[in-house]
Steps between C-alpha positions, in 0.01 A plus 500: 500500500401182726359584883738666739583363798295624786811628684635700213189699480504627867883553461402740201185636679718612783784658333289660218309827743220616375543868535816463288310308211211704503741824539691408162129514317352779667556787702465442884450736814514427856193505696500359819604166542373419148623689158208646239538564054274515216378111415673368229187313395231735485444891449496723807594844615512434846739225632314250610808254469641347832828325562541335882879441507411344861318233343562496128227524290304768321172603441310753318181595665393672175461199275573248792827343300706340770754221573891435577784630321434187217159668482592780441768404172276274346237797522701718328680296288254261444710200622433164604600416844806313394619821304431703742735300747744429260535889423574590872707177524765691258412856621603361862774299404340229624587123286207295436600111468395263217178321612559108414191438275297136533591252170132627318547923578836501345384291194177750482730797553781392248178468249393804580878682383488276200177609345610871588836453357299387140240698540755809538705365127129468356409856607880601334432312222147649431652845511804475307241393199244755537835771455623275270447730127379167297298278731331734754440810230118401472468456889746784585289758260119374665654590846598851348182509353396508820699788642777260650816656483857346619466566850209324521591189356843513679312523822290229450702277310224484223592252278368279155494086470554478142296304286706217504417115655897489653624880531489495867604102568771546221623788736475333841712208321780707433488631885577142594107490640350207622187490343286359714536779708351725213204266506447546855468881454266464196739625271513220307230210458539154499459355128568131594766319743762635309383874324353777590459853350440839573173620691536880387504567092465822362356700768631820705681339825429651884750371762289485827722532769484447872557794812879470418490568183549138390331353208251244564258445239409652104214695397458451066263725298432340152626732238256311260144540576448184331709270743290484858508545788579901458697441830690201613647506836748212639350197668507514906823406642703478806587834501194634250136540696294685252269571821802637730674709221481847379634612149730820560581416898865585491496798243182654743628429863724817582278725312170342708687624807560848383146598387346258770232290266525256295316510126345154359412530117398155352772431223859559411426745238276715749798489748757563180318818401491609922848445554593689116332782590706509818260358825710162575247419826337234317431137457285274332331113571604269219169436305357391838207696711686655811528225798532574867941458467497761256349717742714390756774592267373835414517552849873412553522800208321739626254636803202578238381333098388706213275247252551602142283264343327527144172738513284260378242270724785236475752671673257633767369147604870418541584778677228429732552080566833621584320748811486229739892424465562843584332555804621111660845663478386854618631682177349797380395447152371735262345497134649778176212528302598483098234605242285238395698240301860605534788334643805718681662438176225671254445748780890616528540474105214731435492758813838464606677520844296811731146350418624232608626636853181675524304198459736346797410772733127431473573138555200390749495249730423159402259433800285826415472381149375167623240620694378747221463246229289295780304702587466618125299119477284590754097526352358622818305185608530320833718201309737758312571690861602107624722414184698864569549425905631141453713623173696801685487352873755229451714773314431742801594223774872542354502871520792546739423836670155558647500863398485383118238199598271804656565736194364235278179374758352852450558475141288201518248619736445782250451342191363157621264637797690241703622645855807493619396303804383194288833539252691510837335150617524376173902545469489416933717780563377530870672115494807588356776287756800571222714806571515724135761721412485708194690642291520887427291531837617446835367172706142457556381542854152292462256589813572060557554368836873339419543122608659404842793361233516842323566725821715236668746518207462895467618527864813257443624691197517796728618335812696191409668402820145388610510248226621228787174574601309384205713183517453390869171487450252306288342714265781464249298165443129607511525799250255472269455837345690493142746644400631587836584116574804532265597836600522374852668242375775663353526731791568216804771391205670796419526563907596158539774512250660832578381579869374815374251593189658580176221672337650475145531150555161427577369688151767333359313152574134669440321438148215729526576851439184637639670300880827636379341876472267468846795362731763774355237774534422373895891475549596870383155621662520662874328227731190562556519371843771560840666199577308411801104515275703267267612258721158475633336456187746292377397252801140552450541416137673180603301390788145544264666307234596215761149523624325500146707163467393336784110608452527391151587151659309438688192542274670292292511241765135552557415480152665227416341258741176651388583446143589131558173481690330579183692274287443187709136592495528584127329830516666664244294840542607546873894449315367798307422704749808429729718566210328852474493547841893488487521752241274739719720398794811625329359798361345592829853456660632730258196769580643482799838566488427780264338654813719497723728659273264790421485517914883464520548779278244752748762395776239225638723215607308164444 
């Protein structure tokens, strides 16, 4: 589906209310202006679930999940955006026009359908001869060999590439197939100018398909140990990223959302004997170490990750380079530990199905392992204590809730002899300018002084007629604070463009979800200010940022005549020193403000 016109989406956005969306997934109550459930996306007894018809969005202030109405479906559908506005297009009634494409995106996209379309016959081909009682008997009796029954293979559309130079091409032929277009998805290599032949002999066939349920690409495992590589995937394509692809993503995505996590096991046979023995949450990288998309995939599936990796020290030190991923996209990850070398496969075939689920339950969190097996290394000396603080701190710098970061300080005060307070300069969390949301836990209040930007924007969310305000005067184009400029931004637009603030608009237009949970928590929140105090501080706010502006120039002024002083007498220690002199300048500036905040907030009007 090609962009959608700006228009369209507003059109869809207002007919499409939020309470009625959210209403047909779960139950709803009227409290207030605002209407309270269960989250969909995380476990809870007590609803913690808000709906604002007023201003259209939700948010949970359990696990801090929030957005617009398109939120909210591709949450719990895991949609892209398009789907997600193409679904309440036809739920509204609502006709969505046929973008005109540029000359190269309709030749990419008309690609793209072609190598589907063969890859789909290949995938039909592959299974009709694995059923087939001649040709696939051999491959059809390993996979029962291996406790793969009918449903299994129907599901997955196993299939077998006979052992044959032309099966496949000889097939594609007779579907009037251009050939060339088998190339391009690697089904078929180029011989010469004129031949080719088929990439995939004699090997068990795994059609990798996309979201949708669309075949993109072909696992093969050799069914002769003698004929390397054991596993042969298809080359990278248009529509094949080995990197940005999950095996099992369309068989696991409704049953992610049901049980709420997401299982990774490392190859198609561990995900085979999962999904036989009846747990369908799972996925698996294609011969690849885990990369930061798959996470961000895992986290379209589901609002936590289960690692099943194989209990050996290989499968740990990949479950552990893949930490890092995790915590950039703020999912909980945990680690199932299986008995020193088995795979989920051995593990299921031997022990069965309720060891299994046992061994789930006790799945611990892949942060707390880190840390153990770090601190495991550490020999007690002065240089081991070092090697432990800079190992963990960059991992604890991405914690996203400070509760967790302090849980795991006094762990490493205990066992290290470190104290908190040097751990706590070390990660600079009495620095921390970003706001943190996390999830499971409701928003962080850090004992921070927040940024002139921060409070200015906090106050229009909750009075947005004053927005006018913002715009008449100059600060709009001295705000330096990060990443209030954009939010600001977007809030003079949305104003601008509608006269009023359309809250679901503006997290609509906001990437971040940590900004997306902060400024839907403020807007649902009781203001903690009467109009008057916020108009007042609003004006203070403004005013100090016009005046940090016009201090800042004017040592710039002063500096620069200085620093062209120094150059003409080349005294390139005096340029030195002015250039540091700046940077204290600024940062002194910025003291400053901070203190007449902390005034402002005892009622001390500066």
């Amino acid at each position: 589906m090609g962009q959608i016109n700006r228009e369209i989406i507003e059109e869809v956005r207002a007919a499409a209310n939020i309470v009625d969306v959210v209403g047909s997934y779960i139950s709803l109550r009227k409290r207030g202006k605002n209407y309270l459930g269960l989250c969909p996306f995380h476990g809870e007894k007590e609803p913690s679930f808000t709906v604002s018809d007023e201003k259209q969005i939700f948010h949970c202030f359990g696990c801090g999940a929030s957005g617009s109405v398109f939120d909210f479906l591709m949450r719990s559908r895991n949609l892209s955006f398009a789907e997600a506005v193409k679904e309440l297009a036809n739920r509204f009634s609502i006709p969505l026009p046929q973008r005109q494409e540029t000359g190269r995106a309709k030749r990419m996209s008309e690609l793209a359908e072609r190598l589907r379309h063969v890859n789909e016959l290949a995938a039909a081909y592959f299974n009709q001869v694995l059923l087939d009682k001649g040709t696939g008997e051999m491959a059809l009796a390993y996979l029962q060999s291996r406790g793969m029954g009918p449903e299994v293979i129907q599901d997955f559309q196993l299939g077998y590439a006979p052992q044959s130079w032309d099966g496949l091409k000889r097939f594609l032929l007779s579907r009037k197939v251009d050939l060339k277009t088998a190339v391009q998805a690697g089904l078929l290599v180029k011989k010469s100018e004129r031949d080719c032949y088929d990439r995939f002999r004699h090997r068990l066939m795994f059609p990798i398909k996309d979201m949708r349920g669309r075949t993109v690409a072909f696992g093969g495992r050799a069914l002769d140990e003698e004929n390397p590589p054991k596993y042969l995937n298809s080359p990278e394509t248009p529509i094949f990223h080995k990197g940005r692809t999950l095996y099992g993503l369309a068989t696991a995505r409704e049953a992610c959302r049901q049980h709420k996590e997401a299982l990774v096991v490392e190859g198609y046979f561990d995900l085979l004997a999962l999904y036989n023995q009846g747990i369908q949450q799972v996925v698996a990288p294609l011969g690849t170490a885990l990369t930061l998309h798959h996470v961000r995939l895992l986290s379209r599936l589901a609002p936590q990750a289960v690692l099943v990796f194989d209990g050996d020290q290989a499968g740990m030190r990949a479950a552990m380079r893949s930490l890092e991923f995790f915590l950039r996209e703020k999912l909980p990850a945990r680690l199932l530990a299986l008995p020193e070398g088995m795979d989920p496969d051995d593990f299921l075939a031997r022990e069965g199905r309720e060891p299994f689920a046992l061994l789930l339950e006790e799945a611990r969190p892949l942060m707390e392992i880190f840390l153990e097996q770090s601190l495991a290394e550490y020999d007690g000396s002065v240089e081991g204590r070092l090697k432990v603080v800079r190992q963990v701190t960059p991992m604890l710098k991405l914690l996203d809730s400070r509760v967790t970061q302090e849980g795991y300080l006094r762990m490493l005060d205990q066992r290290l002899g470190v104290s908190e307070e040097v751990l706590r300069a070390e990660l600079g969390l009495d620095r921390t300018s970003r706001v943190r949301t996390a999830r499971g836990l409701k928003p962080d209040r850090p004992t921070r002084i927040p940024a002139w930007e921060e409070e200015i924007v906090r106050i229009l969310v909750h009075y947005p007629n004053w927005i006018p305000v913002l715009e008449k005067s100059s600060a709009l184009d001295n705000f330096q604070v990060n990443p209030w400029v954009e939010v600001a931004g977007l809030l003079s637009k949305h104003y601008q463009e509608g006269g009023n603030l359309a809250l679901s608009g503006l997290l609509m237009d906001l990437q971040d979800d940590d900004l997306k949970n902060v400024i839907s928590g403020w807007s649902l929140e009781s203001s903690p200010w009467r109009e008057d105090e916020a108009h007042a501080r609003l004006r203070e706010y403004l005013e100090g940022i016009g005046s940090r502006r016009r201090q800042l120039q004017d040592e710039l002024k002063r500096l620069r005549e200085e620093i062209r002083t120094a150059e003409r007498s080349q005294d390139q220690t005096r340029i030195a020193e002015l250039l540091a002199e700046l940077q204290a300048k600024k940062a002194a500036l910025l003291a400053k403000e901070a203190n007449d905040k902390a005034n402002l907030s005892k009622g001390e009007m500066v």
